[in-house]
ChimeraX commands (.cxc) that place a marker at each C-alpha (Angstrom):
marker #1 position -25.04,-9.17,-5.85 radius 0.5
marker #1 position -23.35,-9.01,-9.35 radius 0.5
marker #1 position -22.14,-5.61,-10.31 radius 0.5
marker #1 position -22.63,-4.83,-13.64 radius 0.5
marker #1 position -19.63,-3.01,-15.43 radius 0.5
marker #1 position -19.32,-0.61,-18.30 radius 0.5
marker #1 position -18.24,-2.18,-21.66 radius 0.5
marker #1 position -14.64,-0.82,-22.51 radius 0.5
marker #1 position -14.85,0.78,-26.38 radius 0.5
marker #1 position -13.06,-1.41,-28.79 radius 0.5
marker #1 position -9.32,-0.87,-29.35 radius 0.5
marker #1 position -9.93,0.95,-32.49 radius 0.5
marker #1 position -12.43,3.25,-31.46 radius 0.5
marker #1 position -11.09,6.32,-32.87 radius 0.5
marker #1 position -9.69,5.05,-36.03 radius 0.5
marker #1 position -13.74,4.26,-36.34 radius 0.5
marker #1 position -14.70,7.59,-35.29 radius 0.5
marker #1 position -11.99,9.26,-38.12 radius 0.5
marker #1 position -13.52,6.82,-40.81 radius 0.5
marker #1 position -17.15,7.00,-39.83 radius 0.5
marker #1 position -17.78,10.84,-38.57 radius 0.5
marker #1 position -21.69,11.48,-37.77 radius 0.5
marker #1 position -21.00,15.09,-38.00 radius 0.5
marker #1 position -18.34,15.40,-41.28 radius 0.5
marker #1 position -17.93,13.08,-44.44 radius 0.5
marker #1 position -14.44,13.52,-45.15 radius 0.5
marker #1 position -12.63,12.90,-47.96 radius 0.5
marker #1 position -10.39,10.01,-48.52 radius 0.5
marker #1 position -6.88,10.09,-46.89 radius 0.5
marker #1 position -7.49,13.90,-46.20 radius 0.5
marker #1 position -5.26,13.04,-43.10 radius 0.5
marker #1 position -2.48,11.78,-45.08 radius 0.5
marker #1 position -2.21,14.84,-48.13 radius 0.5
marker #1 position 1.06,17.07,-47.82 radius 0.5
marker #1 position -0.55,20.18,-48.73 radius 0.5
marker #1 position -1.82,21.73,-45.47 radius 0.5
marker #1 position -3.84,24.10,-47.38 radius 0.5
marker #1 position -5.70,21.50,-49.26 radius 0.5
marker #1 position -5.81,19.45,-46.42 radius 0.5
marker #1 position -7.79,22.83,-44.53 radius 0.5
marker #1 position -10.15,23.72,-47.66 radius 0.5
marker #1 position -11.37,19.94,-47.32 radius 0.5
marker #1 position -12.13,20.43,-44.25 radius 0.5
marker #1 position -13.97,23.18,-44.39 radius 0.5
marker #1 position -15.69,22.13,-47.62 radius 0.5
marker #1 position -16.86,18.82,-45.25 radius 0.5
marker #1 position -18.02,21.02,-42.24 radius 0.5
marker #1 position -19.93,23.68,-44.32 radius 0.5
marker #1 position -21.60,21.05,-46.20 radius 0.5
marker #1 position -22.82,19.10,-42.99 radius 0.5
marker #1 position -26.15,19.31,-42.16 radius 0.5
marker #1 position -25.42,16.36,-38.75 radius 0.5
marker #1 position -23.02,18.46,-37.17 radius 0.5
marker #1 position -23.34,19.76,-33.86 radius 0.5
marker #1 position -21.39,22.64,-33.57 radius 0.5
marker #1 position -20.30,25.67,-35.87 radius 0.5
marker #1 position -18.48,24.79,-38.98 radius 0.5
marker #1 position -15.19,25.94,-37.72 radius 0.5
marker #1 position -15.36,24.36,-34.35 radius 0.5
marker #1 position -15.98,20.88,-36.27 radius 0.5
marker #1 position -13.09,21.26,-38.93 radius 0.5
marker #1 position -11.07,21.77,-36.22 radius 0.5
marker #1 position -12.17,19.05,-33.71 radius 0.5
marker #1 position -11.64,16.68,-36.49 radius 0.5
marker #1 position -8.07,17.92,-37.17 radius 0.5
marker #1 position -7.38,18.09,-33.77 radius 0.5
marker #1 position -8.83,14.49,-32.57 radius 0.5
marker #1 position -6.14,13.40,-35.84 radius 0.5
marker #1 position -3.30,14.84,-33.91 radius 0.5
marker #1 position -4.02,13.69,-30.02 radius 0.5
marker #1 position -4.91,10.08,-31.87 radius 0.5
marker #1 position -1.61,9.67,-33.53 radius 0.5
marker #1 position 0.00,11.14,-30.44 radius 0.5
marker #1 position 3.76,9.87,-29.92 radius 0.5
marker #1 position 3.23,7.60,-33.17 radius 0.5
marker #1 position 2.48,10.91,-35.62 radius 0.5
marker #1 position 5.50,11.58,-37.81 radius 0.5
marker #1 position 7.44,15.13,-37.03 radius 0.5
marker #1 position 7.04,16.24,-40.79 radius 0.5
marker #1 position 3.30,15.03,-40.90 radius 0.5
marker #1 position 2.72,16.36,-37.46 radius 0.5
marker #1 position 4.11,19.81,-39.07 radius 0.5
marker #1 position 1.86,19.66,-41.54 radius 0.5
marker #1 position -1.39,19.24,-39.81 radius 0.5
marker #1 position -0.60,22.03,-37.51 radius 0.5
marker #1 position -0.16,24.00,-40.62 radius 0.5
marker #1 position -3.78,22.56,-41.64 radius 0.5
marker #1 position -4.53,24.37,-38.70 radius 0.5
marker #1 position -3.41,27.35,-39.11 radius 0.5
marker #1 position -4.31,27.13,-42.87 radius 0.5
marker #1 position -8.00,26.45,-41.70 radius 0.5
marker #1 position -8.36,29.50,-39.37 radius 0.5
marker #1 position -7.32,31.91,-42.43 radius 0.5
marker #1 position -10.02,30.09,-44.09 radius 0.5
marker #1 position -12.50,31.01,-41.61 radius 0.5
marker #1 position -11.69,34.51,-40.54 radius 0.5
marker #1 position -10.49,33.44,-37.06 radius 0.5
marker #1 position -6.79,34.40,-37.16 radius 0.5
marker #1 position -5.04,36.05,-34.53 radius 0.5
marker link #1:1,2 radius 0.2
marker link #1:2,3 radius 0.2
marker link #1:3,4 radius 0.2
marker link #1:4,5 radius 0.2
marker link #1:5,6 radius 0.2
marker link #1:6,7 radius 0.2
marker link #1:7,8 radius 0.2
marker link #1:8,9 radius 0.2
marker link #1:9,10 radius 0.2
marker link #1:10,11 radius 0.2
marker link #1:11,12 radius 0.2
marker link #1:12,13 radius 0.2
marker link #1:13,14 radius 0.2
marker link #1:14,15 radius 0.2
marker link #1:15,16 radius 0.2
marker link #1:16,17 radius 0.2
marker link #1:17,18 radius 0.2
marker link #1:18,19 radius 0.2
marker link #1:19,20 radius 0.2
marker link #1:20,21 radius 0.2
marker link #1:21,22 radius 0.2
marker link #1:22,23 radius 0.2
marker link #1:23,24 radius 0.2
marker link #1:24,25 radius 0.2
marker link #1:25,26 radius 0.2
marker link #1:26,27 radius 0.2
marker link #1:27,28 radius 0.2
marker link #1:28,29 radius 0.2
marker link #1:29,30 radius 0.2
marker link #1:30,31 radius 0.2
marker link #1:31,32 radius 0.2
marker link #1:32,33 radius 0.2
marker link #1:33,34 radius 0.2
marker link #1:34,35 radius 0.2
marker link #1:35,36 radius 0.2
marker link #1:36,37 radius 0.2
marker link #1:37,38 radius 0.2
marker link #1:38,39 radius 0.2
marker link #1:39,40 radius 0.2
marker link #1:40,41 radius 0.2
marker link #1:41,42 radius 0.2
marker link #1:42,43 radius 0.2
marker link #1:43,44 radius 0.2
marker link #1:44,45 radius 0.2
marker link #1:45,46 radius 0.2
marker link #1:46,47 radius 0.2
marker link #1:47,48 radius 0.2
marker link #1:48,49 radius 0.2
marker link #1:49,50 radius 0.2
marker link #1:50,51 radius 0.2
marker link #1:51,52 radius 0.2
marker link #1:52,53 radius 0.2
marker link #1:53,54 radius 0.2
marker link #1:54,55 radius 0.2
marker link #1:55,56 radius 0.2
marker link #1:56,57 radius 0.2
marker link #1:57,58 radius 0.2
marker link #1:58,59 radius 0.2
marker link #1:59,60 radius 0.2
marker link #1:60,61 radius 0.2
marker link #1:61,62 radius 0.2
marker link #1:62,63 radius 0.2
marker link #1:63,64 radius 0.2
marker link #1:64,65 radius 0.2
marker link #1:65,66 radius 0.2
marker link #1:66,67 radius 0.2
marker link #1:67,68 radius 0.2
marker link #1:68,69 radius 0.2
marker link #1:69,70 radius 0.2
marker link #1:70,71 radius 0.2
marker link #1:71,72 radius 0.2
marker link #1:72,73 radius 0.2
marker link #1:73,74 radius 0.2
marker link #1:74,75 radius 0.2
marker link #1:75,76 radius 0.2
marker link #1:76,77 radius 0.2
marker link #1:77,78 radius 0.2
marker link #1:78,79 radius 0.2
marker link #1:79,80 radius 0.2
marker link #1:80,81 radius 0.2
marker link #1:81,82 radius 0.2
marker link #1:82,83 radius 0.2
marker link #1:83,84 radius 0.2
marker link #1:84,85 radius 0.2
marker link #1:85,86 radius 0.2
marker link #1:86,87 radius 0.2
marker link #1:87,88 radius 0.2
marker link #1:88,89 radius 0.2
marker link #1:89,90 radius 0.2
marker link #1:90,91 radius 0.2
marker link #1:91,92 radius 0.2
marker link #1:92,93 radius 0.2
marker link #1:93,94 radius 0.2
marker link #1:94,95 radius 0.2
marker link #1:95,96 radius 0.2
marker link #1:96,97 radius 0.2
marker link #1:97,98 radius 0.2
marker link #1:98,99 radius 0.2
view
Protein backbone atom coordinates (compact mmCIF):
# COMPACT_ATOMS: atom_id res chain seq x y z
CA UNK A 1 0.00 0.00 0.00
CA UNK A 2 1.71 3.35 -1.01
CA UNK A 3 0.89 6.22 1.22
CA UNK A 4 0.44 9.21 -0.46
CA UNK A 5 2.06 12.38 1.24
CA UNK A 6 1.30 16.05 1.28
CA UNK A 7 3.47 18.22 -1.07
CA UNK A 8 5.73 20.53 1.19
CA UNK A 9 5.12 24.46 -0.13
CA UNK A 10 8.11 25.70 -1.95
CA UNK A 11 10.92 27.37 0.03
CA UNK A 12 9.76 30.73 -0.94
CA UNK A 13 6.30 30.49 -0.21
CA UNK A 14 5.82 33.59 1.63
CA UNK A 15 8.06 35.83 -0.24
CA UNK A 16 5.24 34.66 -3.04
CA UNK A 17 2.45 35.33 -0.84
CA UNK A 18 4.05 39.18 0.02
CA UNK A 19 4.50 39.69 -3.87
CA UNK A 20 1.33 38.09 -5.09
CA UNK A 21 -1.52 38.94 -2.28
CA UNK A 22 -5.16 37.66 -3.46
CA UNK A 23 -6.62 39.92 -0.95
CA UNK A 24 -4.24 43.41 -1.24
CA UNK A 25 -2.21 44.85 -4.30
CA UNK A 26 0.48 46.53 -2.60
CA UNK A 27 2.64 48.93 -3.66
CA UNK A 28 6.17 48.42 -4.62
CA UNK A 29 8.78 48.01 -1.80
CA UNK A 30 6.04 49.31 0.68
CA UNK A 31 7.99 46.89 3.08
CA UNK A 32 11.20 48.53 2.60
CA UNK A 33 10.05 52.69 2.93
CA UNK A 34 11.41 54.43 6.23
CA UNK A 35 8.44 56.41 6.83
CA UNK A 36 6.14 54.27 9.01
CA UNK A 37 3.38 56.57 8.35
CA UNK A 38 3.56 56.26 4.67
CA UNK A 39 4.29 52.84 4.94
CA UNK A 40 0.54 52.60 7.12
CA UNK A 41 -1.52 55.03 4.65
CA UNK A 42 -0.40 52.45 1.83
CA UNK A 43 -1.67 50.03 3.49
CA UNK A 44 -4.71 51.14 4.18
CA UNK A 45 -5.13 52.78 0.77
CA UNK A 46 -4.49 48.81 -0.58
CA UNK A 47 -7.04 47.24 1.92
CA UNK A 48 -9.86 49.86 1.42
CA UNK A 49 -9.51 49.57 -2.19
CA UNK A 50 -9.78 45.64 -2.23
CA UNK A 51 -12.71 44.25 -3.36
CA UNK A 52 -10.85 40.10 -2.89
CA UNK A 53 -10.27 40.53 0.59
CA UNK A 54 -11.67 38.45 3.13
CA UNK A 55 -11.75 40.23 6.14
CA UNK A 56 -12.30 43.96 7.31
CA UNK A 57 -9.95 46.48 5.93
CA UNK A 58 -8.07 46.87 9.10
CA UNK A 59 -7.72 43.26 9.94
CA UNK A 60 -6.02 42.83 6.31
CA UNK A 61 -3.56 45.91 6.55
CA UNK A 62 -2.53 44.48 9.48
CA UNK A 63 -2.18 40.74 8.63
CA UNK A 64 -0.07 41.87 5.82
CA UNK A 65 2.21 43.96 8.08
CA UNK A 66 2.28 41.47 10.49
CA UNK A 67 2.99 38.23 8.14
CA UNK A 68 6.19 40.98 6.99
CA UNK A 69 7.46 40.88 10.49
CA UNK A 70 7.06 36.93 11.62
CA UNK A 71 8.60 36.30 7.81
CA UNK A 72 11.72 38.25 8.33
CA UNK A 73 11.83 36.93 11.87
CA UNK A 74 15.55 36.76 13.33
CA UNK A 75 16.80 38.08 9.76
CA UNK A 76 14.60 41.63 10.06
CA UNK A 77 16.94 44.50 10.81
CA UNK A 78 16.42 46.24 14.52
CA UNK A 79 15.91 49.77 12.86
CA UNK A 80 13.56 48.30 10.07
CA UNK A 81 11.92 46.06 12.58
CA UNK A 82 11.30 49.54 14.56
CA UNK A 83 9.84 50.90 11.87
CA UNK A 84 7.22 48.46 10.90
CA UNK A 85 6.01 48.27 14.39
CA UNK A 86 5.62 51.95 14.08
CA UNK A 87 3.61 51.11 10.70
CA UNK A 88 1.63 49.50 13.13
CA UNK A 89 0.90 51.69 15.36
CA UNK A 90 0.73 54.40 12.60
CA UNK A 91 -2.02 52.17 10.91
CA UNK A 92 -4.33 51.80 13.98
CA UNK A 93 -4.48 55.82 14.29
CA UNK A 94 -5.45 55.53 10.78
CA UNK A 95 -8.29 53.39 11.49
CA UNK A 96 -9.74 54.57 14.74
CA UNK A 97 -8.58 51.48 16.67
CA UNK A 98 -6.09 52.99 19.16
CA UNK A 99 -5.92 52.17 22.62
Amino acid sequence: MTRKTAQSPPADWSAQVTRESNALDLEEGVFTWKDPARIARSLKKSADSSVRRKSPPFRSAMSMLVFYINRAGAKLDPDRKRILEQAKIELRKLYGRQG
